[in-house]
Phi, psi and omega in degrees: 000083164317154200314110258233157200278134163277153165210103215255100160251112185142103199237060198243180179302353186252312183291333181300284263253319189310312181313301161317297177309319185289328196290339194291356241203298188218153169313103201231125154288141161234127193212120169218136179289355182272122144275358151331296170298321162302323161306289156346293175300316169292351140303354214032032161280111198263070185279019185261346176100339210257357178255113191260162137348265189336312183308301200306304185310295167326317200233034183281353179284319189298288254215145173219137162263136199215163143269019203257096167339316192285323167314351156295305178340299175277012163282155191246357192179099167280104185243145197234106185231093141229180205319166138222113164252196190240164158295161181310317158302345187083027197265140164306158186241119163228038172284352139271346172285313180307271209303304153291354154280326177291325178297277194320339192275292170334332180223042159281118180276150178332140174063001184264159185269128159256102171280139153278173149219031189240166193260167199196193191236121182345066195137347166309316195298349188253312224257312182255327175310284188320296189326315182295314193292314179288000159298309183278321190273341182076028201219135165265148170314128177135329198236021145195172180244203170191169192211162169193123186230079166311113184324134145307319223269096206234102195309170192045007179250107192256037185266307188225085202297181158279049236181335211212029169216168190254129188241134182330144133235171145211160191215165184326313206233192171267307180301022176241343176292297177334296194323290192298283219301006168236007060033234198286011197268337170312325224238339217196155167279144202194106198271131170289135156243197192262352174176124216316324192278307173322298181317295191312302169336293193313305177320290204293327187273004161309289170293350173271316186295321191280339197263000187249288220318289189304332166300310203297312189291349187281308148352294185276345164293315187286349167252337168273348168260010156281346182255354188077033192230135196295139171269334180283342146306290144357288183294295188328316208278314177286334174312316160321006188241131181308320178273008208256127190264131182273132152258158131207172155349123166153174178301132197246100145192293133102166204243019181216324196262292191295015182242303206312317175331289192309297189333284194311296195330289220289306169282349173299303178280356174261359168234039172082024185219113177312077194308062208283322157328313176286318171268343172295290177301336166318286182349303209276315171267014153288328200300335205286319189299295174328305159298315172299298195299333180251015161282326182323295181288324200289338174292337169283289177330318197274337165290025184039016173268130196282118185302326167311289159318318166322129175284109183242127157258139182230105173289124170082153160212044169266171176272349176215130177344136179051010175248162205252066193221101178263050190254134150075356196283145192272007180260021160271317186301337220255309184292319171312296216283326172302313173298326171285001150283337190089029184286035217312285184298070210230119160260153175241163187213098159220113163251029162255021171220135183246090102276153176246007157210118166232150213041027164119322196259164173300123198265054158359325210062316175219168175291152162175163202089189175238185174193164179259333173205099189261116152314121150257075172311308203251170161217084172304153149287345187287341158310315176316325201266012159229159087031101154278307186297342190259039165224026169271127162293140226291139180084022224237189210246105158265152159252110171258060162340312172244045151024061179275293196270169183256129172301324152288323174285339170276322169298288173332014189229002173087007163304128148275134181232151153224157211219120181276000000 
C-alpha cells in the first residue's frame, strides 16, 4: 500500500501526538466526536499539553481535524485509540471501543486496515471488535482487514516520545503485518509480532509487571514503617547490589497501570485460572490513599493536635507530575479518606487545573497561609519555585509521599516528618 491516507480516531494523550507524527509522512484525518476538541485543535491548541503550536504548523498542509464521521471513508489505514477503562466492579469497560468500531465499520471502505491501539485483553479485537466492523460495514474480513499496535505513550515524558520506543504491529495475515510495518515503520522502530492476540498480549502485561513492581515497594514501605525503619534507607542501602532492581513507593494512578491489571485478570478467571499475584499487588495500591490517610492521624493524635481543627494542604492532584490530567488520581482517594476522619479543612495546590474546586476541596493554586499538615502528593515542576516547608505551622506535620526533602534537613527545622 503506497502511501496510504491515515485516520487516526480518537485525539487524547495516545491519538493526537500519534496523529502529528503520522502527518510528517502521510495525508492524516484526526477524527474526535468532541467538538470542542476539534475546534481547539484546529486553533492549535493541546490541552493535554502534549502537543505545541509550532508542532501543528509544520504539518498543517498534512492533517485535517474533523468530528465529521463520513471523512473516515477516505482513510486507508484506520487507527483507533480510545480509553478502555474498567467498570466500578472492575470488569473491562468496553463501551469506547464498541462505539468506535460501530462509527468506523459504518464508514469503511473496501480494502482498508483498522488498526487498534488501545489496550485490551487477549482476543478482543477479533472476538468483540471484528464482529461490530462487519456488522456495520456489510463486509467481511478479507474484503477489509485488522491490526493491533498497542499504544505506547507516557504523557509527559519527552524521553519517550513516539518517534524513540519501538512500537509492536501485528496484523489478521502477513500482508497486512507487512502493511503496518511500513507503515508505522515512517514514524518509529517497529517490532513484528506473530499475531494479534501476542500483541495484545505484550501490551497488557506491560503495565501489570510495572503494577507488581511498585506494589512490592509499597508493601515493603508499608512494613517497614511498622518496624519504625526508613524505607528509603532501606532501598538506598539494597540498591548497592548490582542485580537489585529500584522501585519506588507511592500512589499508583492514572488510566492505565490501575486498570489494565483487571482487563488480563478478568479473561484470566473465564478461562479458569486465578491470577492471585496479579491481583494481589492491585490490592495492595489501591490500599495506599488509605494507608497514608491513618498515618496522618495517627501522626496528629500523637502530636496532641485536635483531628477537627486540623489545617491539610496537599500539593498536586493529577494523577502523575506535569500532566494536567485528574482521571484515577488517588489523591481524590486520600481526600475521601481524610474526610472520614473528620478532616474538614483540607486545600489542594494544582496549578495544572484551572478550576477553583477539585474533589470536593478548595484548588489554591499556589501557596499561602500556614497549615498544620502538607501532603507533597504530586511533585510538578512548577513546585521548585516555592517553600513547601514554609507553609507549615510550627510544630507542623510534612507528609512526604514523593520522598523529595531530606529528613534531616526538614527536622531541623522543628518539622515533623514522615516519607512512605
Amino acid at each position: 500500500m503506497k502511501n496510504p491516507k491515515i485516520c487516526v480516531i480518537g485525539l487524547g494523550y495516545v491519538g493526537l501526538p500519534l496523529a502529528v507524527r503520522f502527518a510528517e509522512h502521510f495525508k492524516v484525518i484526526g477524527f474526535d466526536i468532541s467538538e470542542k476538541r476539534i475546534n481547539e485543535l484546529n486553533n492549535g491548541i493541546d490541552r493535554t499539553g502534549e502537543i505545541k503550536k509550532e508542532d501543528f504548523e509544520k504539518i498543517n498542509d498534512n492533517i485535517i481535524f474533523t468530528n465529521d464521521e463520513k471523512r473516515i471513508k477516505e482513510g486507508n489505514v484506520i487507527i483507533i485509540t480510545v480509553p478502555t477503562p474498567t467498570t466500578k466492579d472492575k470488569k473491562p469497560d468496553l463501551r469506547f471501543l464498541e462505539s468506535a468500531s460501530k462509527i468506523v465499520g459504518r464508514n469503511l471502505k473496501k480494502g482498508a486496515i483498522v488498526v487498534y491501539e488501545s489496550t485490551t485483553y487477549p482476543g478482543c479485537t477479533e472476538e468483540f471488535c471484528l464482529p461490530i466492523l462487519e456488522k456495520e460495514s456489510g463486509m467481511k474480513l478479507g474484503e477489509f482487514y485488522i491490526g493491533y499496535s498497542p499504544e505506547r505513550i507516557n504523557p509527559g515524558d519527552l524521553s519517550h516520545t513516539i518517534d524513540k520506543i519501538t512500537k509492536i504491529v501485528a496484523g489478521c495475515d502477513k500482508e497486512t503485518t507487512d502493511v503496518l510495518l511500513e507503515t508505522y515503520g515512517k514514524i518509529t522502530n517497529v517490532y513484528p509480532a506473530s499475531s494479534i492476540r501476542v500483541a495484545e498480549s505484550a501490551k497488557v502485561i506491560e503495565n501489570i509487571q510495572r503494577d507488581i513492581n511498585i506494589a512490592l515497594f509499597n508493601e515493603l514501605a508499608m512494613l517497614f514503617d511498622k518496624l519504625n525503619i526508613d524505607s528509603k534507607e532501606v532501598f538506598d542501602a539494597a540498591s548497592t547490589k548490582w542485580n537489585f532492581l529500584r522501585f519506588y513507593p507511592g500512589f499508583v494512578g492514572g488510566h492505565c497501570i490501575p486498570e489494565d491489571p483487571y482487563y488480563l485478570a478478568t479473561k484470566s478467571i473465564e478461562a479458569g485460572y486465578i491470577p492471585e499475584l496479579i491481583l494481589a499487588g492491585r490490592r495492595i495500591n489501591e490500599n495506599v490513599p488509605l494507608f497514608v490517610a491513618n498515618k496522618v492521624v495517627k501522626l496528629l493524635i500523637k502530636n496532641n493536635k485536635l483531628i477537627k481543627d486540623t489545617k491539610i494542604c496537599i500539593f498536586g492532584g493529577t494523577y502523575k507530575e506535569n500532566v494536567p490530567d485528574l482521571r484515577e488520581s488517588k489523591v481524590e482517594e486520600l481526600i475521601n479518606e481524610l474526610k472520614d476522619f473528620g478532616i474538614e479543612n483540607i486545600v489542594l495546590i494544582e496549578p495544572l487545573i484551572d478550576k477553583d474546586e477539585i474533589f470536593g476541596v478548595k484548588n489554591i493554586k499556589k501557596p499561602k497561609g500556614k497549615y498544620d499538615v502538607v501532603i507533597y502528593a504530586v511533585d510538578h515542576n512548577e513546585f521548585s519555585k516555592y517553600d513547601v516547608l514554609n507553609c507549615l505551622n510550627e510544630n507542623g506535620i510534612l507528609i512526604d509521599i514523593k520522598r523529595k526533602f531530606d529528613k534531616k534537613g526538614v527536622e531541623s527545622r522543628g518539622i515533623i516528618y514522615w516519607g512512605l
